[in-house]
C-alpha positions in Angstrom: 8.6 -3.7 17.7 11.9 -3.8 19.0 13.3 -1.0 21.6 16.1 -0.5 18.9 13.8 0.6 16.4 11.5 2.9 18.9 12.1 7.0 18.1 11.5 8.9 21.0 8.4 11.6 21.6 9.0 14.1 23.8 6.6 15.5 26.5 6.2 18.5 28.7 7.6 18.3 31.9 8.2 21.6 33.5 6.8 23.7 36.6 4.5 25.9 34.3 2.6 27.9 37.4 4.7 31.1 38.3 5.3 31.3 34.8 1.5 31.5 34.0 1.3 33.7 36.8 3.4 36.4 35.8 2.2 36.6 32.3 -1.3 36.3 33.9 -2.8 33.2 32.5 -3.7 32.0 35.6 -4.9 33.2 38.7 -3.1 32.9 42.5 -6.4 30.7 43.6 -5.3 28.1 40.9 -1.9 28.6 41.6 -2.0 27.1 45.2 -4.0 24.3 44.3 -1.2 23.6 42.2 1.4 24.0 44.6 -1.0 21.6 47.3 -1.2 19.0 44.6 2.6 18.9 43.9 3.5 18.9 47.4 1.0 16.2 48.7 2.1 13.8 46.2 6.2 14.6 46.9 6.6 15.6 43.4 8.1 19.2 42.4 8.0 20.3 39.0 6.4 18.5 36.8 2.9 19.5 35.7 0.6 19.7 32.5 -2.4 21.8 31.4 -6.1 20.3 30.3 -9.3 22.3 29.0 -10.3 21.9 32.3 -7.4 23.9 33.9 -7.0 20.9 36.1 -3.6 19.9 36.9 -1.2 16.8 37.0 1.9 15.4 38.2 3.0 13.3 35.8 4.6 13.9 32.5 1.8 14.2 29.4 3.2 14.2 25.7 1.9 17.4 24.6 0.5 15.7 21.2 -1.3 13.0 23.3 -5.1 12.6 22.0 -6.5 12.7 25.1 -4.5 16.3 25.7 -6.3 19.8 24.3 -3.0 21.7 24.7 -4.3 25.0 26.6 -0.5 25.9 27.1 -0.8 26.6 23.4 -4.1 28.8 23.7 -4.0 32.6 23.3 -2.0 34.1 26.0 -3.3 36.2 28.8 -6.1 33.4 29.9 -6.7 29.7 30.0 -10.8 29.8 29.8 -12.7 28.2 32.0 -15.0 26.1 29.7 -18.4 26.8 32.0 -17.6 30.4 31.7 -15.9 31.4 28.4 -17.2 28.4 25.8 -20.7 27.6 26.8 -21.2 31.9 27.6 -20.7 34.4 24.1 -18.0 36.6 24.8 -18.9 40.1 27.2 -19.7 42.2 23.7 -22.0 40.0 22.5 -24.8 39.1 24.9 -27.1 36.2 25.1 -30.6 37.0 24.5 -32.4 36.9 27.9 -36.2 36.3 27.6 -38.0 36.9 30.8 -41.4 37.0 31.3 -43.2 39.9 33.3 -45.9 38.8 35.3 -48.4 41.8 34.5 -47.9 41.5 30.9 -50.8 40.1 28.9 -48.4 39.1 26.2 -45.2 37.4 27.3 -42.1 37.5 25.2 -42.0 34.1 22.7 -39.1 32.5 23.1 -35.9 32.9 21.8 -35.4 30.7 18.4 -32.1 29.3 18.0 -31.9 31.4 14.4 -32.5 34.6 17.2 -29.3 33.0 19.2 -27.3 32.7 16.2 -28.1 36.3 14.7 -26.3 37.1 17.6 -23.3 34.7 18.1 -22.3 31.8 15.7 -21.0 28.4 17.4 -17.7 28.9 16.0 -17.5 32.5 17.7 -19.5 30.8 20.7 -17.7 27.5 21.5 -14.3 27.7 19.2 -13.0 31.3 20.6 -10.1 30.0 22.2 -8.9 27.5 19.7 -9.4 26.3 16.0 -11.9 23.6 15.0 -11.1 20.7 15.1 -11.9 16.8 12.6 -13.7 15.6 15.1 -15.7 18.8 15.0 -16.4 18.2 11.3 -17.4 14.6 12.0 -19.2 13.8 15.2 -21.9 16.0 14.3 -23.0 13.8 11.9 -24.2 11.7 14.9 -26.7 14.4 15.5 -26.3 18.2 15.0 -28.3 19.1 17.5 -27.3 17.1 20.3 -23.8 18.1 19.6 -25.0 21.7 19.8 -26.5 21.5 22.7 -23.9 19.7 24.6 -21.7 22.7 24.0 -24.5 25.2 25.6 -24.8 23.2 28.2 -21.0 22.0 29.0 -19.1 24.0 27.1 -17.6 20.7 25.5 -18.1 17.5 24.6 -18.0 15.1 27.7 -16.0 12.0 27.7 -18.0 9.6 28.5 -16.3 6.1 30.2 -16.3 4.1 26.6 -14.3 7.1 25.3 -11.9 7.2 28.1 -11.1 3.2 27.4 -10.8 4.1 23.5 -8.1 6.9 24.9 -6.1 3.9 26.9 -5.9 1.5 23.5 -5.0 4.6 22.1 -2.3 5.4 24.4 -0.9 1.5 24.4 -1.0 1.4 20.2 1.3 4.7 20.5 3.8 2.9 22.9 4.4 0.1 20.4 6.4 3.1 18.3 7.4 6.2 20.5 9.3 6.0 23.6 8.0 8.9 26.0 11.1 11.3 26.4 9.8 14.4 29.5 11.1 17.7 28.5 11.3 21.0 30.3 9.8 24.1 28.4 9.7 27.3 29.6 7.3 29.2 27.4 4.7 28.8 24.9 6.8 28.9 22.5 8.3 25.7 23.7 5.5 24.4 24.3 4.6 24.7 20.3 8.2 23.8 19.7 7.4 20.5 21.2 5.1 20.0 19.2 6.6 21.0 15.9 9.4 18.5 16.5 7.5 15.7 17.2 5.9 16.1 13.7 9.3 16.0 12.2 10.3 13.0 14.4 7.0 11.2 13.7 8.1 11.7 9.8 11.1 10.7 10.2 10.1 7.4 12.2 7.6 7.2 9.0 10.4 7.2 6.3 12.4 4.5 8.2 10.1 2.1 9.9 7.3 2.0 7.9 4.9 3.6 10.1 4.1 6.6 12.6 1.4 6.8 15.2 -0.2 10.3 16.7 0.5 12.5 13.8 -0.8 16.2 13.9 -2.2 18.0 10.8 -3.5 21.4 9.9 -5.2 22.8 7.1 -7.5 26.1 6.1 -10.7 25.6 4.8 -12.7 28.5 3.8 -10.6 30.4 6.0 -11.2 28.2 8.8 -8.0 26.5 10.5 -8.7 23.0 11.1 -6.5 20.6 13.3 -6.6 17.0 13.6 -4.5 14.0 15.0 -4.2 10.9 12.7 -4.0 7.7 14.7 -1.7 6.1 12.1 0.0 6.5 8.9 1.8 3.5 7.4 3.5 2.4 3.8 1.2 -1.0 4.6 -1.4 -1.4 2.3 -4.6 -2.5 4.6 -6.5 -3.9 1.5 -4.0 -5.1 -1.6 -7.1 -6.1 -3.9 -8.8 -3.2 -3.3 -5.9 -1.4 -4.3 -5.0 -3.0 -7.8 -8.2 -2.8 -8.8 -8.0 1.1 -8.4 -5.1 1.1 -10.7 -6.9 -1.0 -12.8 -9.3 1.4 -13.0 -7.7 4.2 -13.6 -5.4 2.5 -16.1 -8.5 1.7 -18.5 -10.3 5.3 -17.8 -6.8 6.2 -19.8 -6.0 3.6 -22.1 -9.9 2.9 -22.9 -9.2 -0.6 -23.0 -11.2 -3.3 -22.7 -12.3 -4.8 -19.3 -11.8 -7.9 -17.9 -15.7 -9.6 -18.7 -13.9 -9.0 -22.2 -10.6 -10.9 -21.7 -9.6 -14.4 -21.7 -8.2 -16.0 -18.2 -4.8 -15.7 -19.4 -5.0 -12.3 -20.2 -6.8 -10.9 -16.8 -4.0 -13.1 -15.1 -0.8 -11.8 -16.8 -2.4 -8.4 -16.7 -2.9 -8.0 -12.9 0.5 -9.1 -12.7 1.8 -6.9 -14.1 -0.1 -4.2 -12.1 0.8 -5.8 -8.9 4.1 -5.3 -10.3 4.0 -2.1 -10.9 2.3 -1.5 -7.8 6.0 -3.0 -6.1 7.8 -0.6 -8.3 5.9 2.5 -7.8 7.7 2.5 -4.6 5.6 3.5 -1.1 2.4 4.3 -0.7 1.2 5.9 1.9 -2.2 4.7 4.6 -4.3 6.5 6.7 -5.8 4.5 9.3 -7.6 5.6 12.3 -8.9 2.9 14.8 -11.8 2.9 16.4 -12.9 1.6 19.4 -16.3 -0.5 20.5 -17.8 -2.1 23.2 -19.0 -5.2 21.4 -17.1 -7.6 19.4 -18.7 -6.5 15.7 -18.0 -4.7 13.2 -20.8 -1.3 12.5 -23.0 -1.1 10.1 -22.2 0.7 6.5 -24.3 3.6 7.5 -22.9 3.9 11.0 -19.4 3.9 9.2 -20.4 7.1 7.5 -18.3 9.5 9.9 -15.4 7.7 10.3 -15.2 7.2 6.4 -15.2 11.1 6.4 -12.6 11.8 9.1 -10.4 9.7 6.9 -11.0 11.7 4.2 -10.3 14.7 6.0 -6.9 13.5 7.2 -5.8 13.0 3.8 -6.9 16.2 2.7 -4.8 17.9 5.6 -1.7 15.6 4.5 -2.1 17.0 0.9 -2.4 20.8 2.0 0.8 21.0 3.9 2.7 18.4 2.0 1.9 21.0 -1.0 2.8 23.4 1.5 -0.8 25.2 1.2 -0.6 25.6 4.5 0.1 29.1 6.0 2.1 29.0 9.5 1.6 32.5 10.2 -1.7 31.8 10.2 -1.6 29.3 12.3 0.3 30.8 14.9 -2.2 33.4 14.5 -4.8 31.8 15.5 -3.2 29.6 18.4 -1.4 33.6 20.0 1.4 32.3 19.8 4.7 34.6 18.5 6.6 32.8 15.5 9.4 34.8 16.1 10.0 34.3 20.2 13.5 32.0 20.2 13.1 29.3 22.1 14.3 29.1 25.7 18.1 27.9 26.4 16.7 25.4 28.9 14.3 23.7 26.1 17.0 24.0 22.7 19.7 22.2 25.0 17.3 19.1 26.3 15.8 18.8 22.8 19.7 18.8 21.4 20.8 15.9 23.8 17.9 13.5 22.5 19.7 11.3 19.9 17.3 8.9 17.4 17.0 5.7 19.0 17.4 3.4 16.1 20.2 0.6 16.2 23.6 1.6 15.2 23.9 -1.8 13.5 21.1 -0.5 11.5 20.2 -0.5 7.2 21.0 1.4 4.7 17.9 3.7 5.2 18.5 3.8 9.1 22.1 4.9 8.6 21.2 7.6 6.6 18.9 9.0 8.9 21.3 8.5 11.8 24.2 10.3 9.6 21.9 13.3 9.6 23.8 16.6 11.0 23.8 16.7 14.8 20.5 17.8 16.4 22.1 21.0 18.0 23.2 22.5 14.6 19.7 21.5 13.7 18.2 23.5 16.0 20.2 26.3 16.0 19.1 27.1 12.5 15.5 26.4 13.3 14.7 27.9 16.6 12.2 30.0 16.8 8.6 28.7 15.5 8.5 30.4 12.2 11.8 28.5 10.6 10.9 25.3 12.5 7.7 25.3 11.0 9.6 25.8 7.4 11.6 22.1 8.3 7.9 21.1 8.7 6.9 21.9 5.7 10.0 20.0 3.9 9.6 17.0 6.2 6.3 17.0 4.8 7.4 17.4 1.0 10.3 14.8 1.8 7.7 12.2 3.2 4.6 12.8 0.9 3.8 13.9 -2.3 0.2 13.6 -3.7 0.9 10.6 -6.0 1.8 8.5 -2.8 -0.9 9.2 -0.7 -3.2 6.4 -1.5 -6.8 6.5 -1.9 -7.7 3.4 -0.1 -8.2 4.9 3.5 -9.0 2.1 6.4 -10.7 2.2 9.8 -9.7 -0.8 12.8 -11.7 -1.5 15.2 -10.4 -2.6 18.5 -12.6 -3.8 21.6 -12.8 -1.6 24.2 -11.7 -3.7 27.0 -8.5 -5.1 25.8 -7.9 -3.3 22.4 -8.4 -6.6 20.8 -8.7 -6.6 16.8 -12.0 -6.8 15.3 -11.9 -6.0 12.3 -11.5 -3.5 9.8 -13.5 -1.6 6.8 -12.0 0.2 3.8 -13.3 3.3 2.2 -12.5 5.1 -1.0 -11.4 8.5 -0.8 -14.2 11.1 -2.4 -13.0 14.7 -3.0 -16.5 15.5 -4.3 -18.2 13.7 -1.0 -15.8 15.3 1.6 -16.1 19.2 0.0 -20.0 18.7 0.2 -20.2 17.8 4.0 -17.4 20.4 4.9 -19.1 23.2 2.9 -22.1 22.1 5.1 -21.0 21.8 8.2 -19.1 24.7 8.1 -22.3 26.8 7.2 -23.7 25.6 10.5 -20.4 26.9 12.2 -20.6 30.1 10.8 -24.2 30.6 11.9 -25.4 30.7 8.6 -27.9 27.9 9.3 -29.5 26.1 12.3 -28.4 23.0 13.8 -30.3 19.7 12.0 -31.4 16.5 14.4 -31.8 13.2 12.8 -33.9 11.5 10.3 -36.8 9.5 11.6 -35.0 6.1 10.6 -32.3 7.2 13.0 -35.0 7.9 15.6 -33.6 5.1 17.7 -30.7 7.5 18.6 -33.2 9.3 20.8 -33.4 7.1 22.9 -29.5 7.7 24.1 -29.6 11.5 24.7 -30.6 13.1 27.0 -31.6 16.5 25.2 -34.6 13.6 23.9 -37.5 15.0 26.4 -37.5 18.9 24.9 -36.2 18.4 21.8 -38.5 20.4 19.3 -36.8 18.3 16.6 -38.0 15.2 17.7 -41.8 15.9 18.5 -41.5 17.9 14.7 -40.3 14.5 13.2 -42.6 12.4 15.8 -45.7 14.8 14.5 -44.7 13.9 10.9 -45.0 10.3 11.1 -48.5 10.5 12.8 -49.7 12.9 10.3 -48.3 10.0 7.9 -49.1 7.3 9.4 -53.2 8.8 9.5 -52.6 9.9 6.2 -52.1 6.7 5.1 -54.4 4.7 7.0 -57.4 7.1 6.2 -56.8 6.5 2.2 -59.4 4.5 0.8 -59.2 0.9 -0.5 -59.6 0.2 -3.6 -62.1 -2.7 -4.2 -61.8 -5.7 -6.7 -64.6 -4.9 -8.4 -62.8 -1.6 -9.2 -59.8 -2.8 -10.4 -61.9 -4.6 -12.6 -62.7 -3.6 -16.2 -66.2 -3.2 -16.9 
């Protein structure tokens, strides 16, 4: 894409640490390693925060995938993963089983229904911060082994291949946003940074075609849910897939014949004039998430299961807040931050002097956008979080409406090494599907059932985790088949001479 085309995303970029420190987020320990860090390297003023409370010199855009955000976490603390995610908080205990050694009858031990009587996962592991997609979706892999990553880290780790996926990531973005650092001064800003690269990513939608790193919210059964879509894009990934959706649902209206029932000049003439229609309709809108893999092949249909359902789940999240279902209060709420706090001088001035960077010798559709009032007055009448989040909400309206968001959702796959294309799969977009695993997954969030392992013909995922040697699960599923397996061959044969009539 050409630089003249390229919108700008804007990035934290600010010396964060004495603020933190005053309003006690972090402690004077952490703030020296800070200060050793940024002067060893030469470079003053220009950190950003991870889950892990470690600390970097250069700039990070604040919506980047590979950055959790814990300046936008509750104030007063950034947790320390090992002590505040993977431990229940103070009031609620774990269970401690110990066994005394002049006791005749030890104490069993504790069940994981015990452990959830007393703290659910989403109390346990999701205190800090909302759930997230990929918390709805990469426990499909295997419930358990998710679970007990998080007692045992506190998170998921990012394992190498995933780290790579984050670089392809990272040089798909660049092909759209320029990387624009920008001062902030308080959380505030921090979640104004964010706000306003939604409207800029919109924006960037609306004129170019496409828009990379998007974020979306959405409440489900009272849960906030976040998510990040990779791309969204008025390209259609699979035109025949497409028509013969319209097709579809043009006959479930009309009731007319289909097309084993037409002549060759009729099924021609008729899917052009859907394909035409299709043209005039105007934009639809794609969601596409890409997916990276260490080998050069495409997965399996089964193994496409979870990605087909994060796809599913970022539409659902575009149709909530483009019917603005979507409550920022709560939001806000949940993230501790203050919708009302104005933002700081520092941050409305840096934000006003960014300018779109489309050409000035630009279309129709370009000019308009540039025409726009000036970014200052803009600000001024949004600057606090609770009227910028009310320009979200109409950027969203503006951009989407349920009609245009297509049902035809598509995942890419890239190679790991050099983010070359693979391939891709399209997917149909199930409401009925998609409510049935989120009502389910969330009942194992809220504690209200225990964690499920895999199937024994996904057995061979065993074999890559390393909870395998005490898993209960397994040697349940494991004792299964053998029972089966005797079952089986203990059965008596029948004989030919049985079979046989007398």
């Amino acid at each position: 894409m050409s630089p003249t085309l390229m919108s700008w995303r804007v990035c934290q970029s600010s010396c964060l640490a004495k603020t933190a420190q005053r309003r006690g987020a972090l402690p004077s320990t952490l703030l020296s390693k800070v200060g050793v860090k940024a002067r060893a390297s030469g470079v003053v003023g220009r950190v950003s925060i991870r889950r892990q409370a470690r600390w970097y010199q250069s700039a990070v855009r604040l919506v980047a995938r590979t950055v959790d955000g814990d300046i936008l976490d509750r104030p007063g603390s950034i947790p320390n993963p090992a002590e505040s995610l993977a431990k229940p908080p103070p009031e609620a205990p774990l269970i401690e089983v110990t066994k005394e050694p002049e006791s005749p009858d030890p104490s069993p031990p504790v069940t994981w229904q015990q452990l959830a009587d007393k703290i659910a996962p989403v109390k346990r592991f999701r205190e800090y911060r909302p759930l997230t997609v990929s918390d709805l979706v990469s426990p499909m892999w295997c419930e358990l082994q998710y679970f007990n990553s998080l007692s045992k880290y506190g998170k998921i780790k990012r394992s190498a291949q995933m780290k790579r996926g984050g670089e392809v990531h990272k040089k798909l973005e660049l092909e759209v946003h320029e990387f624009v650092p920008v001062d902030i001064q308080t959380r505030e800003d921090g979640w104004g940074l964010r706000l306003w690269n939604i409207i800029q990513g919109l924006r960037t939608l609306r004129v170019t075609g496409m828009t990379r790193e998007l974020d979306v919210w959405g409440i489900v059964n009272g849960q906030v849910i976040s998510g990040v879509i990779d791309e969204v894009s008025y390209t259609c990934p699979d035109p025949e897939l497409e028509i013969a959706l319209l097709a579809s649902a043009e006959e479930a209206k009309t009731g007319k014949k289909d097309p084993d029932q037409m002549s060759i000049e009729e099924f021609f003439a008729k899917r052009k004039s859907r394909e035409d229609k299709l043209t005039e309709a105007g934009p639809r809108v794609y969601v596409i998430d890409t997916k990276t893999r260490a080998y050069p092949s495409l997965p399996s249909a089964a193994s496409s299961r979870a990605v087909k359902m994060q796809l599913m789940l970022y539409r659902f999240l575009i149709t909530q807040l483009c019917t603005d279902k979507v409550s920022g209060t709560a939001i806000f709420s949940r993230y501790g931050v203050d919708a009302n706090v104005t933002f700081s001088e520092t941050f409305l001035k840096q934000i006003a002097e960014l300018e779109f960077n489309f050409s000035q010798q630009a279309s129709s559709a370009e000019a308009a956008l540039s025409s726009q009032a000036s970014t200052f007055s803009e600000l001024r009448e949004h600057a606090n979080l609770s009227t910028l989040w009310d320009l979200v909400i109409r950027e969203y309206k503006t951009t989407f409406t349920p009609a245009m968001l297509s049902p035809v959702l598509t995942a890419v796959f890239r190679t790991q090494s050099m983010g070359a294309y693979i391939g891709q799969r399209t997917f149909v977009h199930d409401d009925a599907e998609l409510e049935k695993h989120v009502v389910d997954e969330l009942a194992w969030w809220a504690g209200q059932r225990a964690p499920r392992g895999v199937d024994i013909e996904d057995a061979f995922k065993c074999r890559m985790c390393e909870f395998a040697e005490g898993c209960d699960w397994r040697k349940d599923r494991e004792k299964e088949a053998m029972e089966m397996a005797k079952a089986k061959r203990g059965r008596p044969k029948k004989r030919k001479s049985d079979e046989t009539s007398p």
